[in-house]
Every structure is written in C-alpha cells, then in structure tokens.
DOLO-154155 format. One record per residue (C-alpha): x, y, z. Coordinates in steps of 0.001 Angstrom, whole numbers, padded with zeros to 6 digits, always signed. Layout:
! DOLO-154155
XYZ;...
This chain:
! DOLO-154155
+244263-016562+022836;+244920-019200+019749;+240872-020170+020168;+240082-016160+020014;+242555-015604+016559;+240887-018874+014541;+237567-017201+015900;+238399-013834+014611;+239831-015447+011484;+236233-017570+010895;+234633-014521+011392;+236717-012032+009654;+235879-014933+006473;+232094-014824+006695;+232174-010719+006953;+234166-011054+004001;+231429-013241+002240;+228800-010713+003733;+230241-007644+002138;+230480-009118-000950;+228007-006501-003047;+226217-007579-006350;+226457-005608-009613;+223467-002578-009085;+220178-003529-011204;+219491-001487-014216;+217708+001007-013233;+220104+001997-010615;+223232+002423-012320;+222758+006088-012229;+223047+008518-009570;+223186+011832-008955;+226371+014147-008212;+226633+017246-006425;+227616+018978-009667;+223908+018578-011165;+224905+015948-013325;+224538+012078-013051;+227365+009458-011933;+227416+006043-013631;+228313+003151-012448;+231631+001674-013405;+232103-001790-012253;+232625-003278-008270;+236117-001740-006867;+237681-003833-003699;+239185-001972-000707;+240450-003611+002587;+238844-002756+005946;+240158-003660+009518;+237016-004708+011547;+236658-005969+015198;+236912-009762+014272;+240286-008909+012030;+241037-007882+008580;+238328-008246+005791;+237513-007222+001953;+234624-004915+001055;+233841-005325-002704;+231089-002412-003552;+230099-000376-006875;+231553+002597-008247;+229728+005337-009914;+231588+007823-011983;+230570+011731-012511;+231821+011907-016257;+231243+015780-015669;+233378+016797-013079;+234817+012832-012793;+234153+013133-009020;+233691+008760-007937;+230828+008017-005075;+230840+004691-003069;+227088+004958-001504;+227777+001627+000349;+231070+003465+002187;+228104+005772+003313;+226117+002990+004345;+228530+001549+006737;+229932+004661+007675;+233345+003744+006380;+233884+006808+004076;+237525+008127+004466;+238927+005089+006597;+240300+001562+006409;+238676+001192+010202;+235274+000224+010960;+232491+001811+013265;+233272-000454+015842;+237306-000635+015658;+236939+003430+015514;+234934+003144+018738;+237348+001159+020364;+239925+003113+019495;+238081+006778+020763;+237811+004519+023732;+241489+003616+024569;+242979+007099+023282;+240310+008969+025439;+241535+006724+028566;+245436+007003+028397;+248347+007911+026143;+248279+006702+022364;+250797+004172+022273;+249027+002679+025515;+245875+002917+023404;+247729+000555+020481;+249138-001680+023361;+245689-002034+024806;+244122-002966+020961;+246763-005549+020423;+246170-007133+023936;+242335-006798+024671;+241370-006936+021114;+244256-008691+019056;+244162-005905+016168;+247483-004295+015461;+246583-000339+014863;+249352+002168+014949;+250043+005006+017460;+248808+007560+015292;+245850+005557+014098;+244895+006075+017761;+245711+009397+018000;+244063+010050+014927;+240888+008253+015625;+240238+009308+019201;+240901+013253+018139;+238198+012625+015128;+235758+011493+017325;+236236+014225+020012;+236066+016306+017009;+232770+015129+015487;+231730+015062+019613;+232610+019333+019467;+231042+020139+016810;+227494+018518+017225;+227826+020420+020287;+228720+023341+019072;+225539+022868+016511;+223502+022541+020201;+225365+025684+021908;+224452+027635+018258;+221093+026920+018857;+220848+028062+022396;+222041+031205+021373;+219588+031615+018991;+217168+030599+021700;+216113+027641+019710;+215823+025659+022978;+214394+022739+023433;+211441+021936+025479;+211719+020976+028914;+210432+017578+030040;+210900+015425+032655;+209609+015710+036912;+210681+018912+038774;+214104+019275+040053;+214446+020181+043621;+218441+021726+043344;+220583+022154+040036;+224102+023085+040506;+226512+024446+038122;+230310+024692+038778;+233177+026031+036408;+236677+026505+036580;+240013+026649+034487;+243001+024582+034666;+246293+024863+032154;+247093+022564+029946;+250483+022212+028509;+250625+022958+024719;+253737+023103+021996;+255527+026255+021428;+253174+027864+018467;+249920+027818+020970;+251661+030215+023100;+253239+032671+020921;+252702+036261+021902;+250911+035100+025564;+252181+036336+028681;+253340+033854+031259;+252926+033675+034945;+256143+034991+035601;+257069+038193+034315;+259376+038516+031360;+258725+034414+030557;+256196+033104+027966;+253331+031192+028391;+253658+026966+028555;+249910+026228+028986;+246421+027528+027601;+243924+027268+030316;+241118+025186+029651;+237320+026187+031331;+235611+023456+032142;+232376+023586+034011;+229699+020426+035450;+226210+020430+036018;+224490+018258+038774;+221570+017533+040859;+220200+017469+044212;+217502+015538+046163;+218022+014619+049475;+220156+015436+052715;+221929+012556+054896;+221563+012079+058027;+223289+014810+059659;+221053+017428+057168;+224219+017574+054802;+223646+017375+051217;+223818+014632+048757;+224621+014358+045195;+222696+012899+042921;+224212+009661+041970;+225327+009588+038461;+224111+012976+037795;+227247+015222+037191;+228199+015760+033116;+230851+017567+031983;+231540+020209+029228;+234701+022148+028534;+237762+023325+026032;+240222+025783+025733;+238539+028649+024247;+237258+032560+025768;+235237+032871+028704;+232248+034379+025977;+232248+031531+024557;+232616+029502+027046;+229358+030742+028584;+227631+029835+025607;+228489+026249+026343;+227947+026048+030094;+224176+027619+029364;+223869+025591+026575;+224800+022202+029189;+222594+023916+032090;+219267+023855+029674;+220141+020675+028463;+220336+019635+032162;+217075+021077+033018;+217511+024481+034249;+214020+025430+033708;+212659+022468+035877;+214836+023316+038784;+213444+024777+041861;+216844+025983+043158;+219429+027093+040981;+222658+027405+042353;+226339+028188+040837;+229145+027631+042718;+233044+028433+041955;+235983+030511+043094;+236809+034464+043115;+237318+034622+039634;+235986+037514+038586;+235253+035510+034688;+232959+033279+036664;+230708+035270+038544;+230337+037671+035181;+229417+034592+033166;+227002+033617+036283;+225610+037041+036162;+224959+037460+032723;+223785+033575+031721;+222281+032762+035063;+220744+035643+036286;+218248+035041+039910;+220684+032251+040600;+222367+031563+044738;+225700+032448+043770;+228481+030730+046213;+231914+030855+046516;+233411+027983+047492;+234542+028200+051183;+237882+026115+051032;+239027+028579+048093;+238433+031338+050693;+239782+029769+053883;+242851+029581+050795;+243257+033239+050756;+243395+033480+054326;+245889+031012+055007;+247978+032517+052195;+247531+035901+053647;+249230+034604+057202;+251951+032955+055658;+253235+036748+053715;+252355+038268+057337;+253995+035773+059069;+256410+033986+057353;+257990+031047+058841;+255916+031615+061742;+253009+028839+062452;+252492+030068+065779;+251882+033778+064910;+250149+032513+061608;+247157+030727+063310;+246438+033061+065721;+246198+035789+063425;+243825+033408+061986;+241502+032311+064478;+239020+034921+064398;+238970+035652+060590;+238258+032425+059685;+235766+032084+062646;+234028+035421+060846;+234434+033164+057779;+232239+030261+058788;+229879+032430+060081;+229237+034643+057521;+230254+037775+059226;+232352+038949+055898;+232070+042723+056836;+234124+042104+059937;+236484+040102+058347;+237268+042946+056087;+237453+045295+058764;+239781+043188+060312;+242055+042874+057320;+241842+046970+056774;+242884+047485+060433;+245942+044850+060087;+249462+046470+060246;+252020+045827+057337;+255246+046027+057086;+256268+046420+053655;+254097+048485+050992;+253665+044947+049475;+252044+043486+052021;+249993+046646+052511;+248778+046154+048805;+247973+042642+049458;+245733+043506+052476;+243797+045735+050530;+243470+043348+047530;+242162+040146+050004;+239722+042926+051809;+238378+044186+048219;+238122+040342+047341;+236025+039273+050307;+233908+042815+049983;+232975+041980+046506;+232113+038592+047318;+230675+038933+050845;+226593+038169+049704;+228397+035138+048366;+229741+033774+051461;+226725+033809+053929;+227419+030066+054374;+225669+029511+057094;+222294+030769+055473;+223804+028479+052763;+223931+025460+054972;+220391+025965+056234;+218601+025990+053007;+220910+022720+052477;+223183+023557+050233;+226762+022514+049258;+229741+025405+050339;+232253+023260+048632;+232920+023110+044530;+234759+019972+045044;+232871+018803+042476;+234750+021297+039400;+237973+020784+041383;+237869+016903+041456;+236655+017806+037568;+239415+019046+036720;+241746+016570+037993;+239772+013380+036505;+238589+015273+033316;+241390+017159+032072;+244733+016547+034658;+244612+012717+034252;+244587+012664+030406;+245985+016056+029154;+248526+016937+031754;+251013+013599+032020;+254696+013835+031946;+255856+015188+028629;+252634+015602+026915;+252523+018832+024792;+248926+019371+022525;+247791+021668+019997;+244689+023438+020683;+242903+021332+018190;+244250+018018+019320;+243548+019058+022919;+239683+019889+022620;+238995+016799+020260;+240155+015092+023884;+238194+017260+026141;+235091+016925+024034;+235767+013034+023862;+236482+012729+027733;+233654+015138+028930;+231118+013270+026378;+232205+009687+027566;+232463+010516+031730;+228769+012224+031219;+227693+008660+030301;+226588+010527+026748;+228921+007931+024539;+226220+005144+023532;+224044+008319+022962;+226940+009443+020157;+226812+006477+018660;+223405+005984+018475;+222738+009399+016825;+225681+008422+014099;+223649+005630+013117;+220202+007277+013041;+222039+010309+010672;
C-alpha cells in the first residue's frame, strides 16, 4: 500500500507537468461564443482535478465573451472535465462502484481498491449522472425507432430471439407516490413499479432436446415509466438485438394483460407464451382459497388441472374451473376470474406444441432479471429513490450487465 501512494504521488506529479498548457499562439486567442460574438483570451486560470493516480493541477486558457461575459475553457472540453473536479476515469470508477452497491460502500470501495477519498454523494452523484447520460442516448435511439429511423440489420441469421418483460416495485420517498393507490385499499402507494424487459438468443438444444441460451446473449433495458412508453423501449432493444434477422420470434411473460397488448401491438406475428410456472401459480393459489389449510384436499383438486395444464388441454381446464362448487360468492368470483384468465390466454399455453418446436415455457430469464437487475441494487433495506435517481440506476445497471459499458465510453470519447 505505501509502494502504491509514492506511485500515485510520482504519477499524480508528472500529470501535473503534462497538463501544464502554454499561452494560445496569436492567431488563436479568439474564439467564438454562442452569442455571435467572439471570446478573448484572458490569461491561463488553474483548477484542481482528482484523477486515478491522486490529486493534480490543470493550468489551461481562458477566453472571455466581452458581450454577454460568458468564460469558455475548450481544454475542459477536451478532457471531458467540464462541470467536475473528477476525471473520466475516477467518474468511471465511481458509475462502477455506485452501480454495484450502496453509496457509502461505493466511497469505502474507492478508498480501499483505489486509495482516492471521494464522498458519499460524490458517488451518488456520479453514478446517477452517468445512468443519466446512459437514458438519454437511449432515449435519442428509442426516438428514432419511433420515427422508424432504424438501423440496418447486419450480422448471420438468428435461429430464435426471445423477448421477456415484467414489472417489479421499487420503493420510492413519499412525493413519488402522492395521489397513487396502494395495494391495500384505503393505504397509499410505497413503490412505483419499474418494467423491465431482456432480449436473448437461441441456437441449440442439449441433450435431452431442451433449449439452451445463448451464452452471454441476454441485455437488459428498463425504468419506471408507462407501459406506452415502455414499449417504445423494449422495440427499440428488440431491433437493436436483431429482430429482423430472427427466424423465430418469440415473447414470453406472465398474464398481464400490459404485456401481451404491448406484444400485440410492437410484435405483431410473434409465438406468444405465457410462462407455465406463473400459471401452475394461479392454480396452486386457487386450491389454497378452496381449500384452506387443507394439503390433502388441495392437491387432489389439483391433479388433473394441472395435468390439463402441461398438456395443453386449456379448454378443459376451464371447464373444470366453471363446473367447481364455491362456497362463498368470493370464491365464486374468483373461479370465474382464473377461468376468464386461462380462456384468454389458452393459444398461449399449448406448451407442449411449444416444447416440440424447442422452445423455452419458462420466463425465468425476466424473473431472475428482476432480482439481479433491479431487487439487488434498488430494493435493500431502507433504500427510498426518487424517480430520477432510480432510472439513472436502472439505465446504469441494465447498460453495464448487457456488457454495453466499454461501448459508453467509447462513444463519449469519439463525441
């Protein structure tokens, strides 16, 4: 650790020495300002910059708009250090270590792994400008998909493309809720549900004829905003993906009835699935209000409907549900709501025509998305977000577990 600091410090020097900027020439002491007019320059001005070797001094020249007096630094452009005291990389480290864990972890983890002392809210601050910059040269992509302005598709044919989507809450402060209904009647709202949807790929089956994944081929893209826009975004990730190259198109999620409207109007000719555990789910939930307290009585109810389930048999499954006794009005309701539910959704549960073609049944993809991308970060003990602050993170996590962070950086540098 004491040979690391006198290396940082030796280094920290010579950066000094390197971004030590000469007096302009001449002929280049003028420039020109947005206001129309022309900025002069006024001498070299010093500021201090924290860098990943420590602590250094920028000396650059200042031009002056006598006009509107509005001062430019065009080195501070240059090194893309307009607006901070942190550079590129000690910003990058820092999106890196809020995007992975709490912000005072984040200024532990600098101090430890990188010996810089940064503050809590430097982190905070840093990571959420960078999942900010992240949204909105997305949302510049997602704009231009709904213009059509799509790029063109190249790359080799791609035998399956799945898309998933779901929502998950997110716990926010007080103001983010105001006026929202909660889950329990009477109570407000504690969380804003963020929709967060994956694209991946499939090649191959194993063995057995199950399918595979596509190793490293699931990216991410999500944030707490209205299922309209949100389909923007998921279409937007799809092309980007390859949709047109895809042989098979598939999208897979729940009953929601938001997901199957954004899969009919976005992704129109597409296998539409609902994920088989989420109906077993309604099942099992329907035996326990039949049968409370009653595992006996519960599973046998169950055997055959979930034996019509596996097998794709959905319109005897609902006649089986219409046909079931109830005891209470409630229950009688609830009957009727699971038979509408599997009804509605019956052309999407033909799983084992699913299985045959060699398809997934499952969307543990979105699920285990949900946890990883949003529940590890977003929903840990006592963490409350603004709406803001919360999709700077999503965009930062979704862009960094895509494996599309070197890409960011690279396209900050080309700009």
């Amino acid at each position: 650790m004491a040979i690391r600091s006198a290396l940082h410090q030796a280094g920290a020097a010579a950066l000094t020495e390197l971004l030590q900027y000469d007096p302009p020439a001449p002929e280049q002491r003028t420039r020109p300002c947005t206001c129309g007019h022309l900025a002069k320059y006024r001498g070299l001005r010093a500021r201090p910059l924290l860098t990943a070797v420590g602590p250094v001094t920028v000396l650059r020249p200042y031009f002056l708009c006598g006009h509107c007096d509005h001062g430019q630094f065009p080195v501070d452009g240059a090194l893309d250090i307009e607006n901070t005291e942190l550079s590129p990389g000690v910003r990058r480290m820092l999106a890196v270590v809020g995007n992975d864990a709490p912000f005072d972890h984040g200024r532990e983890q600098m101090k430890l792994l990188a010996g810089l002392e940064v503050t809590t809210k430097a982190v905070e601050r840093t990571a959420e400008a960078i999942g900010a910059d992240i949204a909105a040269r997305q949302q510049q992509e997602i704009d231009r998909a709904r213009q059509l302005d799509l790029p063109i598709p190249l790359g080799p044919s791609i035998p399956v493309l799945y898309i998933e989507f779901d929502g998950t809450g997110v716990p926010v402060v007080r103001r983010e809720t105001a006026g929202r209904q909660g889950k329990v009647d009477g109570q407000p709202a504690h969380t804003r549900e963020v929709k967060l949807g994956c694209v991946f790929t499939q090649t191959r089956l194993d063995e057995k004829g199950r399918p595979m994944r596509d190793e490293a081929s699931t990216t991410y893209t999500g944030a707490i905003e209205t299922a309209e826009a949100f389909s923007h975004r998921i279409f937007a990730e799809a092309w980007q993906r390859g949709w047109s190259r895809a042989q098979h198109k598939v999208v897979l999620g729940d009953g929601a009835e938001w997901i199957w409207n954004i899969a009919q109007v976005c992704f129109p000719g597409t296998v539409q699935i609902v994920d088989l555990y989420h109906a077993r789910q309604h099942l099992w939930d329907l035996a326990r209000r039949l049968f409370p307290g009653q595992d006996v009585r519960q599973k046998r109810w169950l055997l055959t409907l979930l034996d019509h389930l596996e097998n794709g048999k959905i319109e005897r499954l609902v006649s089986k549900l219409r046909s079931t006794p109830a005891s209470t009005p409630e229950i009688t309701k609830q009957l009727s709501d699971e038979a509408d539910y599997f009804h509605k959704n019956a052309n999407r549960m033909r799983y084992p025509a699913f299985r045959r073609t060699g398809l997934f049944v499952g969307s543990g993809v979105i699920e285990a998305g949900c946890k990883s991308v949003i529940g590890a970060r977003l929903k840990q003990s006592g963490m409350f977000w603004t709406v803001r602050g919360a999709n700077s993170i999503i965009a930062l996590r979704c862009n960094r577990l895509s494996g599309r962070f070197e890409d960011y950086w690279e396209a900050r540098r080309s700009a």
